[in-house]
N, C-alpha and C positions, 0 to 999 in steps of 0.2 A: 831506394828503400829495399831492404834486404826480404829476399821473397819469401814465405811462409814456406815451412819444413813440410815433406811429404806427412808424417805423423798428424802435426796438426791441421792440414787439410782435410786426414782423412776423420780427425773429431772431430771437427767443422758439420762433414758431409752427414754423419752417424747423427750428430744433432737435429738437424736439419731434417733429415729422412725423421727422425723419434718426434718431432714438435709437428711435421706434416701428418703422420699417423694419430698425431695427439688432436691436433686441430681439427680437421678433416669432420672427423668424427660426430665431435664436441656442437660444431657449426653446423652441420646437421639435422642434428638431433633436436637442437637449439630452434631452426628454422623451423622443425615440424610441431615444435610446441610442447618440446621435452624440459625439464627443469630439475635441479636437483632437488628433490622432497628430504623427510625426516629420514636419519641412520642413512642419509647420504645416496638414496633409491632414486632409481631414476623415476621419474614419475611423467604422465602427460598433463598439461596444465589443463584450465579450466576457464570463467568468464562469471563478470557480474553485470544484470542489466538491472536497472533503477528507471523504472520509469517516474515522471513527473507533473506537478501540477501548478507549478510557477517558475517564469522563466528567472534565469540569473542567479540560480541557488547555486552552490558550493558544497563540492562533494567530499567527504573526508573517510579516509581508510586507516581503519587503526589509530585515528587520530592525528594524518598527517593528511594536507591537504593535496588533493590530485589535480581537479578541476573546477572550472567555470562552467555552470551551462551558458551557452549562448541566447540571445530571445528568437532564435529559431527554433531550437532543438526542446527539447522534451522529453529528451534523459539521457542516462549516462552508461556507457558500454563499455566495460572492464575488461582487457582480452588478458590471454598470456599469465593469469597467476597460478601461484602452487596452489595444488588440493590443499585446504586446511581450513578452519574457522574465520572470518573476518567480521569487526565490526567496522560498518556505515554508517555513518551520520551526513544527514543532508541541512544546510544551514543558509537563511539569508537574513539580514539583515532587517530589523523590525518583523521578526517571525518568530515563531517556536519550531523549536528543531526536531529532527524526526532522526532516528536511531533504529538499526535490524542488526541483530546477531545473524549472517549466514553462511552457510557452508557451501567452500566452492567443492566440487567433484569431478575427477576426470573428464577431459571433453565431454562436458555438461556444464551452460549457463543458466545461474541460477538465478530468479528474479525475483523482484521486488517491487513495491509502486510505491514511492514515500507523498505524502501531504502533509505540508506545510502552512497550516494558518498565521494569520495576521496575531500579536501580542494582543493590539485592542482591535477586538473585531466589530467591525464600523456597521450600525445600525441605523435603519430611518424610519422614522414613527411614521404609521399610518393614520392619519386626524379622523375624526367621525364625522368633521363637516369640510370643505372645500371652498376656498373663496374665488368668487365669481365678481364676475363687473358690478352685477348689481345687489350683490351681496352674498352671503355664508351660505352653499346648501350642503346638503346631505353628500358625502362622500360614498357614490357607492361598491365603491373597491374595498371599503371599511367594513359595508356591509357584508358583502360577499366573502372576507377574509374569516371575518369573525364567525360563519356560519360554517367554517370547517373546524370552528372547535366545538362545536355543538354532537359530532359524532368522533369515535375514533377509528371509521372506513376510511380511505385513505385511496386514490390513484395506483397504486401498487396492490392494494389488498384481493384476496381470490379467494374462491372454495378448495377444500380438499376433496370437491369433485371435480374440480379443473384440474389436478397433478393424480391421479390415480396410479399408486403402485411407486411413486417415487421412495417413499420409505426403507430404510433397512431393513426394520422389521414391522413385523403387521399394525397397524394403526388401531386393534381391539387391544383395550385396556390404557390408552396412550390416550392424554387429554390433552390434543393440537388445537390450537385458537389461532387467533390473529394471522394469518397465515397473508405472507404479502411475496411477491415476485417481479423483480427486473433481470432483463435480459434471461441468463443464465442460471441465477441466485435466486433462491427460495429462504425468506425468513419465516420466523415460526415461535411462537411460544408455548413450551409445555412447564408445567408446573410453574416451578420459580424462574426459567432458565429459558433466554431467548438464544435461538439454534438458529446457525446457516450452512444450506446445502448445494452443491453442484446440483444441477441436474440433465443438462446437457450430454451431446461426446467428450471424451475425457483427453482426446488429444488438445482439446482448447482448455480444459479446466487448469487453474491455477495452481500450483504444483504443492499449495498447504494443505491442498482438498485432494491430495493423494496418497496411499500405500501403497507401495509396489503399483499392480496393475491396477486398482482400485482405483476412482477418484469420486467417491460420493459418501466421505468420511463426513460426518456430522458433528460442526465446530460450534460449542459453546460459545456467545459471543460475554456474556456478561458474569460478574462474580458477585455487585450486589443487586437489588432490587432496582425493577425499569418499569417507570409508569407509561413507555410509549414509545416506537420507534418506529423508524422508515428508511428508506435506502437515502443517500447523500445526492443531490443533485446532480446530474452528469457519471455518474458512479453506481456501480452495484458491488462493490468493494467496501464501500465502508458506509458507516448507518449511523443517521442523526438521533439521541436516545436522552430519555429524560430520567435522571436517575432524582434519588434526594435531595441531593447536591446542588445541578442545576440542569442546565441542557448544554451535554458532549458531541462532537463527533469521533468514532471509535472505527480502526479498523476492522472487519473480519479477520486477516493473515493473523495467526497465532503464535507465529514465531518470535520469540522475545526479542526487546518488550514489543508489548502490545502496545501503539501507542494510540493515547484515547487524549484530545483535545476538547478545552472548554470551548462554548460560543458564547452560554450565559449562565452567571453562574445565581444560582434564585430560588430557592426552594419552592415558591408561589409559580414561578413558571411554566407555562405551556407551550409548547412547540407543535407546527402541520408542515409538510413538504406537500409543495405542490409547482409539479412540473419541474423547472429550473431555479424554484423560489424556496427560502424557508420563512417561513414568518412564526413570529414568536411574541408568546404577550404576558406580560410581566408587570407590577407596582403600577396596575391602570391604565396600561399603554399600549399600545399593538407596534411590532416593529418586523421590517421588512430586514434582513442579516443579507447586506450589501455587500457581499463577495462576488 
């Protein structure tokens, strides 16, 4: 084989030396979590975390499918994407799907909690009587259940002398009711309009309950009329509410959509949270919502 000419040795080497400078670089930058953004900018990437509340869900980006959860895990950790808007959808199978518009930002992950209810969500009647060896008696779980609809205090509910000074602004002239609190979250109803508020450190607050350095932005949760609400069992993120319609559960995050889930849907219906439980009584019946 006849040997390569001085010449094209030395484009060989010139190449060579130009795609090492090119690489080098490129691989880099890459590794540190550089990407190319809009009009071609280098940009530093970003991260989505989704937390969850049913294992086996299916996470989708833009409409393309990414992953599985596994039944250990309990959400989903996005690394390495470009700053820009993405929508998520979380989906499984005999469920309804939960959907966020969010914006990733510069090494900055952004997060999310999606809930996913069941299409029919499985209910069991609570009977007035109980049958026993020696016959029918009185059930008194029935009783006990039914005597939390007799008021609308609630496990959660508090005075606005137990949050003093949480307010933006002065609570003279401002007609706060119903005032209820888990964990971190304060709900509340003034006028037509049920409100929830951070009220903790704002290094832990949820990143919708914040401007800039602020995070005790006060969120609207409802648009129409709510004859009753509570925080969601295991959650202070999203609130069981009884509108005209029937009884939802709604998140607080306000970042579109908002997504708000039927449980039952009943105009006659009543809804109480208690503890880990909701029960709910409807067309004569009292039912325990076996989630």
């Amino acid at each position: 084989m006849k040997p390569l000419s001085k010449n094209v040795r030395r484009t060989y080497l010139v190449l060579l030396i130009l795609l090492f400078v090119v690489l080098v670089p490129v691989t880099v930058l890459y590794s540190a979590g550089y990407r190319v953004g809009e009009h071609f900018t280098i940009v530093k990437t970003g991260g989505i975390y989704i937390g969850l509340n049913e294992p086996g869900a299916r996470l989708f980006l833009n409409g393309k499918f990414i992953k599985r959860a596994s039944i250990l895990k309990n959400g989903f950790f996005l690394q390495d994407l470009t700053p820009r808007v993405y929508h998520v959808a979380v989906e499984k199978d005999g469920f309804l799907k939960w959907e966020k518009v969010l914006e990733v930002k510069p090494q900055h992950v952004v997060e999310a909690s999606a809930f996913i209810l069941p299409q029919e969500v499985p209910l069991e009647d609570i009977l007035p009587v109980s049958a026993e060896r020696n016959g029918s008696v009185g059930n008194q779980e029935y009783v006990s259940i039914q005597a939390l609809f007799a008021t609308s205090t609630t496990a959660t509910s508090i005075s606005l002398y137990d949050i003093p000074g949480i307010f933006a602004t002065s609570t003279q002239g401002r007609r706060i009711t119903d005032i209820k609190k888990k964990g971190d979250i304060v709900l509340w109803r003034e006028g037509d309009g049920v409100f929830a508020r951070w009220v903790s450190d704002r290094g832990n607050a949820p990143s919708y309950f914040c401007e800039g350095l602020r995070c005790d932005k006060e969120i609207r949760i409802n648009k129409t009329s709510i004859d009753f609400f509570d925080f969601y069992p295991n959650s202070n993120e999203l609130v069981v509410i009884k509108t005209p319609e029937g009884i939802h559960v709604t998140e607080i995050d306000p970042r579109i959509p908002r997504n708000i889930k039927p449980l039952y849907l009943g105009k006659d219906a009543r809804v109480r949270v208690l503890g880990d439980a909701i029960f709910i009584t409807g067309e004569e019946r009292l039912f325990r919502v076996a989630l």
